[in-house]
N, C-alpha and C positions, 0 to 999 in steps of 0.2 A: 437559373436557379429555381425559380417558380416552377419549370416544365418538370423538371428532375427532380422533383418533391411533389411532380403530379403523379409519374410516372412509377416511382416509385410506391405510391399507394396503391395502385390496378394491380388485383389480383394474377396470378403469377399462370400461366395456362394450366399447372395440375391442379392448380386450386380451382381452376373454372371448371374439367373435367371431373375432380370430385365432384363439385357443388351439380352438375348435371348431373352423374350418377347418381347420388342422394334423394335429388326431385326424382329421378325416374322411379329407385326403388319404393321413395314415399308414395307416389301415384299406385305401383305397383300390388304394396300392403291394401293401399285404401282399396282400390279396384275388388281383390281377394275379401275383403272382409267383407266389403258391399254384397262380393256374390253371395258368401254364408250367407246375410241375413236375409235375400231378395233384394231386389229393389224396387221389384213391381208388386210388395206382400199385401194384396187386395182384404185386407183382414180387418173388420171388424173390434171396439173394443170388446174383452172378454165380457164384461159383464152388462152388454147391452139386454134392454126392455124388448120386448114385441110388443107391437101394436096390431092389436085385435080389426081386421078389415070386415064388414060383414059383407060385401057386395063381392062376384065370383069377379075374376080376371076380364071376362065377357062384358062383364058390364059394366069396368070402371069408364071413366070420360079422362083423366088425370094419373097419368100411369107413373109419373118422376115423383118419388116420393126422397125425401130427404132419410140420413142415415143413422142419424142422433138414437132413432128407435127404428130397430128393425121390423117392418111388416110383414104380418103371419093374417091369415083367414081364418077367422072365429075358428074353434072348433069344434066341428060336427060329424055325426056318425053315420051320416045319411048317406054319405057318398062312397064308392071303391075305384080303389082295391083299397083295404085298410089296414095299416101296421100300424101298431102302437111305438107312437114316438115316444124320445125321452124329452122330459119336460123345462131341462135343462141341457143346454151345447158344452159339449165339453173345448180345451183349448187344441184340442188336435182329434182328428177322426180315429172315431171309435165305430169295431165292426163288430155285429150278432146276426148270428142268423134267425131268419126269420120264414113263416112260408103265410102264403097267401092265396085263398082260393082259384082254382083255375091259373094261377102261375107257378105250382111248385112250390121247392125251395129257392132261396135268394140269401142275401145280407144286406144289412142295412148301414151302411158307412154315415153318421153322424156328426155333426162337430165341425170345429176349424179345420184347411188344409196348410199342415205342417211341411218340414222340410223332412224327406225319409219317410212322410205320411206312404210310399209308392212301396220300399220296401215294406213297411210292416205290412202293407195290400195285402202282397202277393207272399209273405211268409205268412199269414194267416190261413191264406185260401189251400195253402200249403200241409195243415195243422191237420190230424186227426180227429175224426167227428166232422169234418167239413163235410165231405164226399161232394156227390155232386149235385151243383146249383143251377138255375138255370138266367137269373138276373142279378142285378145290383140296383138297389134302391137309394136314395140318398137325399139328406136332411140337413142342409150346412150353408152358412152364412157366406163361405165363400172362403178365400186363404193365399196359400203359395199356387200362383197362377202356374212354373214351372211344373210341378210334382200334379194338378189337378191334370193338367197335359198328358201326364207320362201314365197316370192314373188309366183317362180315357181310352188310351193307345193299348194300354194292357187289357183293358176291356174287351177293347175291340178283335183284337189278338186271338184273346180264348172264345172268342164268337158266343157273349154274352149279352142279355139283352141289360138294359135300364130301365129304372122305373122312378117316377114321381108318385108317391102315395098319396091318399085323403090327405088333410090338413099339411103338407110337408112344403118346404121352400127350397131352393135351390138358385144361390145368387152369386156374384163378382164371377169366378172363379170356378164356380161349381159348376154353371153350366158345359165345363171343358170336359169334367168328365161324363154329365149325361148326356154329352156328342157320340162320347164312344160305344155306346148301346147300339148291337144291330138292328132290333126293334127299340123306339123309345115310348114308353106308355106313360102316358100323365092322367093322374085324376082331374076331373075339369074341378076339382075342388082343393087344386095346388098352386104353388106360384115361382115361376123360375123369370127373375131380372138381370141385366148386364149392366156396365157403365166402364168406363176407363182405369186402365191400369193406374198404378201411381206408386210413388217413394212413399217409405213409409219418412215420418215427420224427425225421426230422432239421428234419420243418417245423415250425415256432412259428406259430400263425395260434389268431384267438380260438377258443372251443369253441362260439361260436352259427354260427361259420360253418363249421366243422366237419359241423356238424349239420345245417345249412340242406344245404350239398352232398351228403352223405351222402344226405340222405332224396331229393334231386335227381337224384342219382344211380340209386340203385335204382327210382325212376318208371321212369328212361330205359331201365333192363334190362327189367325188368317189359314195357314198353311193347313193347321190341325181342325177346322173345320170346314177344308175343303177337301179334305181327305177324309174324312167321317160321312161327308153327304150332305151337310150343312148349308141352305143359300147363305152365301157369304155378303149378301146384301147385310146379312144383322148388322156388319161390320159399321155400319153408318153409323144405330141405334149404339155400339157399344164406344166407337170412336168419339161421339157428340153428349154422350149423358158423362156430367161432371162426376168427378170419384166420390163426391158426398151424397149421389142421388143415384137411384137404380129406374132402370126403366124395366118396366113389368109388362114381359109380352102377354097376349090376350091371347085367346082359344084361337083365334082365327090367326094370330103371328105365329105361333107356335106351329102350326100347319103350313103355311105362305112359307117360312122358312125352314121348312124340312124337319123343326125339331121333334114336332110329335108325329109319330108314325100310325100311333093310336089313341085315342083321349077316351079315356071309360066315363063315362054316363051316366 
C-alpha cells in the first residue's frame, strides 16, 4: 500500500519531459538576454571622476591603479599631436571629425563602447562631409569588448591608422580597437590600460555559462590581437590585472608589445 502511494506521486514521464523542456527553454531565454546585454560589458560607472596623474606613463613605478576614479594625465598643451577632447564621456561613442597637423583629417570616437556602437561607426564614416580620412583617434574608458573588436577589424579593413592624442586615455576595451590601426601613434603624453574581462554585477545567469563565455571571449581578444600584430604576451598583463584595476602600459610596454608603432615626442 505504502509503495503504491509512493509510486503514484512520481511524476508521470510527460511531466518529466515537460519539466526538461521548460529548464532548457529557461536556460535558453536567460542565455539570449545575457547575450543582449554582454557579459563581459568592461564599462565603467557613467558618472565616474578623473583623477588628474601629473607623472607621464614612463615614469610611473605603480601602474594598477584602482577604478572607483578613473585616471587621466593632468592636462597639458605641451605635448602632440593635439585634439581637443570633450571634457565630458558621453554613455556611448560619439564620432567628429577632426584634423591634426601632419596627420590629415581623422575622427575622433569618444565615450563608452555600446552595443551597435560598430554600426553607427561605419554609417557615419558612411555620411556626407566625411570624405576622406586618413586615422581614428580615440578617448574612451573602455565598454562592449564584442563591438570594440569589430570596431578594430573595421579599422583595420579600410587600411586606417589610430591615434592616441595629448591628454587622451584609452582603457578596458578600447585598446581592441586601437589594435586595429595600421600605424598606431601615441602621444607620450597618453594613457592606454587593460585588465580582465568580467559580468556586469546586475546579471543572474548560471556560473558554467559564465565561464563557457569568458574563456570564449578572451579566444576572441587573443585571436584579435594576434591578427592586428599585437605581442600577445599583453595577454598575461590583461589576464592577471583584477576588473576593478587597470594596468597602464609605459612608453617602453607600448613598443615591447607592438602597440605603438610611433610615440610623438
Amino acid at each position: 500500500m505504502f509503495m503504491t502511494s509512493f509510486f503514484d506521486k512520481l511524476p508521470t514521464v510527460r511531466q518529466v519531459i515537460y519539466g526538461v523542456l521548460w529548464i532548457q527553454i529557461g536556460i535558453a531565454i536567460i542565455t539570449f538576454i545575457a547575450s543582449q546585454q554582454t557579459f563581459f560589458n568592461n564599462k565603467y560607472d557613467p558618472n565616474y571622476l578623473v583623477d588628474e596623474i601629473e607623472v607621464l606613463p614612463s615614469e610611473k613605478q605603480v601602474r594598477k591603479i584602482t577604478k572607483k576614479r578613473i585616471p587621466g594625465l593632468k592636462t597639458s598643451q605641451d605635448y602632440l599631436p593635439n585634439i581637443e577632447l570633450p571634457t565630458t564621456l558621453s554613455d556611448r561613442l560619439n564620432f567628429r571629425i577632426v584634423s591634426v597637423d601632419s596627420y590629415d583629417r581623422g575622427v575622433l570616437a569618444s565615450g563608452q563602447i555600446e552595443l551597435g556602437d560598430t554600426k553607427r561607426f561605419v554609417n557615419f564614416l558612411r555620411e556626407d562631409g566625411v570624405g576622406n580620412i586618413s586615422f581614428i583617434a580615440f578617448h574612451s574608458p573602455g565598454g562592449n569588448v564584442q563591438e570594440a573588436i569589430l570596431i578594430g577589424q573595421e579599422i583595420r579593413d579600410r587600411g586606417l591608422d589610430t591615434m592616441l592624442s595629448s591628454n587622451a586615455f584609452c582603457y578596458s576595451a578600447c585598446p581592441y580597437m586601437m589594435a586595429g590601426g595600421v600605424e598606431r601613434i601615441f602621444s607620450r603624453h597618453s594613457l592606454l590600460g587593460v585588465h580582465q574581462h568580467y559580468y556586469s554585477d546586475k546579471l543572474y545567469i548560471p556560473i558554467f555559462l559564465a565561464v563557457t563565455d569568458i574563456q570564449n571571449g578572451q579566444a576572441d581578444t587573443f585571436r584579435h590581437l594576434k591578427e592586428m600584430g599585437i605581442n600577445t604576451d599583453i595577454m598575461e598583463y590583461i589576464l592577471s590585472t583584477p576588473p576593478k584595476e587597470l594596468f597602464i602600459l609605459s612608453l617602453s610596454d607600448l613598443e615591447f608589445f607592438n602597440f605603438a608603432t610611433e610615440i610623438v615626442y
